[in-house]
C-alpha positions in Angstrom: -32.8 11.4 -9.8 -30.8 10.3 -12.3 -28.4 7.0 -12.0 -25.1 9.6 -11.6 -26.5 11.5 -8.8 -26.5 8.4 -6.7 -23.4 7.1 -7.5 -22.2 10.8 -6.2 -24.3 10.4 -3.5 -22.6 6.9 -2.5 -19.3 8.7 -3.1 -19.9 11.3 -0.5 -21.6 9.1 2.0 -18.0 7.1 1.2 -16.3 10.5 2.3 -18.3 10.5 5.1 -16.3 7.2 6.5 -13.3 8.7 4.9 -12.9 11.7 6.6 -14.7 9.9 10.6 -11.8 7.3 9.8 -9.1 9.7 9.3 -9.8 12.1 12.3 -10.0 8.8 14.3 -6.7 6.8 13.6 -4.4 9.1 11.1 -4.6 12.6 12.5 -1.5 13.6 14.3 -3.0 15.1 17.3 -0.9 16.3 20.2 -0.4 13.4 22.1 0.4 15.0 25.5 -2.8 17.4 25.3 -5.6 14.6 24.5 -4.3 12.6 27.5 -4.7 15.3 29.9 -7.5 16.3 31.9 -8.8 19.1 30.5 -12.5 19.5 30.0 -12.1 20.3 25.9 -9.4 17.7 25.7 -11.9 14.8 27.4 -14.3 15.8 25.4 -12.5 15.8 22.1 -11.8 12.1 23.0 -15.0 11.6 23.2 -16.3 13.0 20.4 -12.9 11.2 18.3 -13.9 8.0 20.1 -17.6 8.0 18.2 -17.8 7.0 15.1 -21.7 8.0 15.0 -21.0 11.0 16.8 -18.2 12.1 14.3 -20.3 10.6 11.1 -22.9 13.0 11.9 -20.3 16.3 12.0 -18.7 14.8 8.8 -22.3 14.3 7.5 -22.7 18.1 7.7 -19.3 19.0 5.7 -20.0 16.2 2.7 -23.8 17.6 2.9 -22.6 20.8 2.3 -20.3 19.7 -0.3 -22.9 17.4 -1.9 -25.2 20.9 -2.4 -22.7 22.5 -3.4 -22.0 19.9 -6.4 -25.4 20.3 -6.9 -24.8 23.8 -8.0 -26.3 24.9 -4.4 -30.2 24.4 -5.2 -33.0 26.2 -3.1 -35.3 23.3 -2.8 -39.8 23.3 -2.9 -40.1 24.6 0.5 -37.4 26.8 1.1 -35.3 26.8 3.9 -37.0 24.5 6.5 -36.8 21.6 3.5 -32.9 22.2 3.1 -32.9 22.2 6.8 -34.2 18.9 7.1 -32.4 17.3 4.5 -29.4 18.8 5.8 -30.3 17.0 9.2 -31.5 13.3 7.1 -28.0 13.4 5.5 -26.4 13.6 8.7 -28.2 11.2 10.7 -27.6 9.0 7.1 -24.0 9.6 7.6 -23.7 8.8 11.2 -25.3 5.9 10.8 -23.1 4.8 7.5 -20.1 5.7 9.5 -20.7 3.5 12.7 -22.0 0.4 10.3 -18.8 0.9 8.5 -16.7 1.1 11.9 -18.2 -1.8 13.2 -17.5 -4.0 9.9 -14.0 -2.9 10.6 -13.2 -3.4 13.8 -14.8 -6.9 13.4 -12.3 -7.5 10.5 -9.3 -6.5 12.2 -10.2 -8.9 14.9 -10.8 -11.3 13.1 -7.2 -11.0 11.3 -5.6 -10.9 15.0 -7.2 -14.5 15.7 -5.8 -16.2 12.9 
């Protein structure tokens, strides 16, 4: 692996947090719906709530994107390999995304106390 295809990989693990922290503070959901109870509405809360929850759905889309850039490579063991990597970059990005929500949440309170 060359030193570019890391810095792309950073870039989309960066996306990763991008698109968990946009769905969770800057998408202009339908106030009224996510605060009833409906089953799909509680659950989308849920899921929205979850930063390692929704890092591992974002994790998909950027992995997909990622082999894509990659010029959509069938990798030495076919389709169970891309599988798995398809599963390690998730779990990668879930994990990313809930160390990354964490840092920030700690930040902001730590701006409030001062």
């Amino acid at each position: 692996m060359e030193a570019s295809d890391h810095i792309i990989t950073v870039l989309y693990m960066l996306a990763s947090f991008g698109l968990v922290f946009g769905f969770q503070n800057k998408l202009p959901w339908p106030v009224s719906w996510l605060q009833s109870t409906h089953p799909l509405a509680c659950l989308l809360q849920d899921w929205l709530g979850c930063a390692y929850c929704l890092g591992f759905w974002m994790g998909w889309v950027t992995g997909v994107a990622y082999w894509a850039t990659l010029g959509f490579p069938i990798f030495k063991g076919g389709p169970v390999i891309m599988v798995l990597i398809g599963i390690a970059w998730a779990l990668s990005s879930s994990v990313w995304c809930l160390l990354m929500d964490t840092i920030l949440r700690r930040l902001e309170v730590e701006d409030d106390d001062e």
